[in-house]
Structures are given as structure tokens and as C-alpha cells.
C-alpha positions as CSV (number, residue, x, y, z in Angstrom):
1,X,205.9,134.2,103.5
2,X,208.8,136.9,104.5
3,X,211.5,134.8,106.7
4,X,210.8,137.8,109.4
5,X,207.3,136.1,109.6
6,X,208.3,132.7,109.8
7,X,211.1,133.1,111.8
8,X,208.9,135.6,114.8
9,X,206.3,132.6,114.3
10,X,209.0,129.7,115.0
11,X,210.6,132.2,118.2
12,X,206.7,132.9,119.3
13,X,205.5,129.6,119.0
14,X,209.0,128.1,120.7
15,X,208.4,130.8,123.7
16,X,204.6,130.0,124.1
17,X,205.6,125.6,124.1
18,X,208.7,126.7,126.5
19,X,205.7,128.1,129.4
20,X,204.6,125.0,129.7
21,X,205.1,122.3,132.3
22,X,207.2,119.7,130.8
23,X,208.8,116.7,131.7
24,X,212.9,116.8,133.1
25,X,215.5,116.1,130.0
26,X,218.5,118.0,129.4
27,X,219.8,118.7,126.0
28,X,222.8,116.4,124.9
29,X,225.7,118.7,122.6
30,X,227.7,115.0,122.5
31,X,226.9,113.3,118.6
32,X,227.6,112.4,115.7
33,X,225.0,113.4,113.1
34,X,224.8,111.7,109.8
35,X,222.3,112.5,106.9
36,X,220.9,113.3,103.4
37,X,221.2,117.2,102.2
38,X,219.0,119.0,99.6
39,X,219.2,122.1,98.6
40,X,217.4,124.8,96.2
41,X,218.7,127.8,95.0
42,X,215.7,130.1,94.2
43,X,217.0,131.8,91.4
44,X,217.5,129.5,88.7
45,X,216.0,126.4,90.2
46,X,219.7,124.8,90.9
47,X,219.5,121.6,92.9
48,X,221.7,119.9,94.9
49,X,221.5,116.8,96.9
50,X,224.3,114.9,99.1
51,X,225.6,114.4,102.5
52,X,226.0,116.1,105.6
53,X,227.9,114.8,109.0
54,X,228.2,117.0,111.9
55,X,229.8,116.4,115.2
56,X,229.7,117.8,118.6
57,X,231.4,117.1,121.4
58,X,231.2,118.6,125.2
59,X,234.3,120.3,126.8
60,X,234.3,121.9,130.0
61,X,230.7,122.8,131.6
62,X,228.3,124.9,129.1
63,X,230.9,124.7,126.5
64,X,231.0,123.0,123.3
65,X,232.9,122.4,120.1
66,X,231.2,121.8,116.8
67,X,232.3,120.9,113.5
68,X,230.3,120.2,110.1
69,X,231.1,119.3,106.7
70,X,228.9,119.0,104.0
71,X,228.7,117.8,100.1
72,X,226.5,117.9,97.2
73,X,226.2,117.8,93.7
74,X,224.5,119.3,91.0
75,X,221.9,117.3,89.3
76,X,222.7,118.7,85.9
77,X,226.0,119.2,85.6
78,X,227.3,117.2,88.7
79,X,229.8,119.9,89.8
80,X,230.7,119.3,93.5
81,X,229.8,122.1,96.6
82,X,231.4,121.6,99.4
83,X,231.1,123.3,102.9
84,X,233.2,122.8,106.4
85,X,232.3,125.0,109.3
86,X,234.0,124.4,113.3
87,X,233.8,126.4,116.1
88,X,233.3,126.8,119.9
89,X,229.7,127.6,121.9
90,X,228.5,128.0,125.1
91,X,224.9,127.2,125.9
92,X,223.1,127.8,129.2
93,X,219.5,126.0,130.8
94,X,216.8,127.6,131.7
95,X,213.7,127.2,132.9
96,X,211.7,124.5,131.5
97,X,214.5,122.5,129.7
98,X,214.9,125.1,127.3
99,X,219.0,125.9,126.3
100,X,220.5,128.9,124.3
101,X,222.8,128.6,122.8
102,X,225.9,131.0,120.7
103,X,228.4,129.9,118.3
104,X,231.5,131.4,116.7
105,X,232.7,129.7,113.8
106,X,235.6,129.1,111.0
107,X,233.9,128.4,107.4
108,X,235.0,127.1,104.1
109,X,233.0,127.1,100.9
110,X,234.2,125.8,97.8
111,X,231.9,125.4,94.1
112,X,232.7,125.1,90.8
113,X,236.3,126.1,91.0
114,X,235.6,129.0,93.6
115,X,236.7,128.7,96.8
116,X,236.4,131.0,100.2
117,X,236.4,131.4,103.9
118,X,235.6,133.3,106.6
119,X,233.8,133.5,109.7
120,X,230.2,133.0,111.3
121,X,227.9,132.9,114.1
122,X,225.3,131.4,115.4
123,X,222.1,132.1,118.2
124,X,220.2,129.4,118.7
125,X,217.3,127.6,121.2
126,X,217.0,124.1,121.8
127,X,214.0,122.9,123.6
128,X,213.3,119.7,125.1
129,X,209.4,119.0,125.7
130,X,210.5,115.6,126.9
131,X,213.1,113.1,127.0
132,X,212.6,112.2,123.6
133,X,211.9,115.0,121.6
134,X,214.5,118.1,121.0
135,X,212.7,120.9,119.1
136,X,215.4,123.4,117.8
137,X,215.7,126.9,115.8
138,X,217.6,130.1,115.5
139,X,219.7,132.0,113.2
140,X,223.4,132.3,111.9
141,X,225.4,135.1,110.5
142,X,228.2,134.3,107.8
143,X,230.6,136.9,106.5
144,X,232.8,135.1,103.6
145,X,235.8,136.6,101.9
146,X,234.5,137.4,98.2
147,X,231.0,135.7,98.7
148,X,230.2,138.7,101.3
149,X,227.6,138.7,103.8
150,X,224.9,136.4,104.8
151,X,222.1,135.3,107.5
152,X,220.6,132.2,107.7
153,X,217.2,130.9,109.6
154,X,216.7,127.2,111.0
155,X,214.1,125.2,112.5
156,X,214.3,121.7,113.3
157,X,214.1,118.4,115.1
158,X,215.7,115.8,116.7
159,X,213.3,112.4,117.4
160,X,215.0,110.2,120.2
161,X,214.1,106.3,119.3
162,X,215.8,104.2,121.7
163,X,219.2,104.3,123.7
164,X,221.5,106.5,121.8
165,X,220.0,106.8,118.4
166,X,218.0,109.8,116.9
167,X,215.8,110.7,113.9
168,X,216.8,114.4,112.8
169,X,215.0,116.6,110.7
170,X,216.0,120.3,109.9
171,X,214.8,123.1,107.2
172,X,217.3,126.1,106.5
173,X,216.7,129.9,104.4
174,X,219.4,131.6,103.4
175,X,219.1,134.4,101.3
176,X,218.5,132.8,97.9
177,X,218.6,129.4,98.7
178,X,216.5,126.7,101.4
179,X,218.2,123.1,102.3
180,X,216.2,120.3,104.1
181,X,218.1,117.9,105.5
182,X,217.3,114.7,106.8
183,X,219.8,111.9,109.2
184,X,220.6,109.9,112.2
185,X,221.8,111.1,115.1
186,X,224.3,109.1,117.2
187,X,223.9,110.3,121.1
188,X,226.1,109.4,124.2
189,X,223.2,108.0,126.0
């Protein structure tokens, strides 16, 4: 399936869920994320697996800072990637507890021996059909130094168990490679 397809099916099948009544919650951009990080490359079958932690904070109304850093190894040859991305967004609610969201973004990339920054951003809708579920997705542009250009499409979501803790679940496609990743989400609840 073309990641046009999937990613008009995610948008159209967010947009159809967002018309319907749903229940008050507002979406929280104040955690700590923790979690388990796999990733494929398609060409050559390279796999990774290791950690991801990602925090957000609020700062003044609709604004946000965000800042993620992530490592993984190889399984055969156990050389180390490792990514750090922070930035500022500003989100805004609409109608039926549905935010968007932007994001600019400082990013550093670093694998086998090779490292490079640069710059990204980042659209995304977070949608909340209750006060415990957060359904997210959206896209992200990346220009690096030598590693070029890049876009990126997400979908994902965030499973709210008691008073300030969270299941999170999210599935990434970059052009030549997916990541699934899998955590806890701390919450100021």
C-alpha cells in the first residue's frame, strides 16, 4: 500500500471519527514518554531495536516545547544510531476535541561514525474521543545536512489507564525505513 493511501485513509478516517459527538477531554502536551523502539530499513532488511524518551512540556497558552532522543542498535553488528530532535509548537482546539498541531525542530543523527544535523517540521492532529483515549497522526519534514531530504508519516495512540499514567503506541514510514514503537506515558494529571 503507497503511504499516499495510507496516510489519505488515516486523515479521512480521523476527519469522519472527529464529526462525531464525543465526550469533553482536552489533549495534555505535559509528559514524559518512555518506551521500546524498532526499526526496519527496507532495503537490506537492517534492524534495530532500543529506546526512545520524549518530553513535552507546556509554556504559554497553545505553545509547546518538545524534545526527543532516541537509541538503537543493530542486531548484527551492534553499531549504535542515535537521534535527538527539540523544538517549539503551537497547537490549537477545535471542535470536537480535536487539536492541530505544527512543530519546528533542531535534529541530530548520528550512525556508524556519520554524524548530521539540521532542521524539521512537523503537522500533526491529535484527537480525543474521550478522556481516555488520544488517537494521533500526521506528517514531518526533515532536511539534514549530507543525509538530504526527508518526509515522514505517523499514526498512533495514547491509552490513558489511571491517574497520570498512559499506554502509547505509535507506527512511523519514512522513505526506506518503518519504526514501531511501544512505552509509557507519564501525564500531569
Amino acid at each position: 500500500m503507497s503511504t499516499r493511501r495510507l496516510l489519505l485513509g488515516g486523515l479521512s478516517t480521523t476527519m469522519i471519527m472527529a464529526s462525531a459527538v464525543t465526550l469533553a477531554a482536552e489533549a495534555d502536551y505535559n509528559y514524559l514518554q518512555t518506551g521500546y523502539l524498532k526499526t526496519r530499513a527496507d532495503l537490506g532488511g537492517l534492524e534495530q531495536t532500543g529506546f526512545e524518551a520524549e518530553l513535552s512540556a507546556p509554556l504559554e497558552a497553545g505553545n509547546f516545547l518538545r524534545v526527543r532522543y532516541a537509541r538503537s542498535k543493530d542486531r548484527d553488528d551492534d553499531a549504535t544510531r542515535t537521534e535527538f530532535s527539540g523544538g517549539l509548537g503551537m497547537h490549537t482546539v477545535s471542535a470536537n476535541n480535536l487539536d492541530l498541531y505544527g512543530l519546528i525542530t533542531y535534529d541530530e543523527f548520528k550512525f556508524r561514525g556519520i554524524a548530521d544535523d539540521g532542521y524539521g517540521g512537523e503537522l500533526g492532529l491529535r484527537w480525543l474521543p474521550s478522556s481516555s483515549l488520544e488517537l494521533a497522526g500526521g506528517g514531518r519534514y526533515q532536511k539534514m545536512g549530507d543525509r538530504g531530504e526527508s518526509q515522514t508519516w505517523f499514526g498512533g495512540l495514547v491509552l490513558v489507564l489511571g491517574s497520570g499514567l498512559a499506554v502509547s503506541g505509535r507506527y512511523e514510514n519514512a522513505e526506506g525505513e518503518s519504526s514501531i514503537s511501544v512505552g509509557l506515558r507519564f501525564l500531569s494529571r
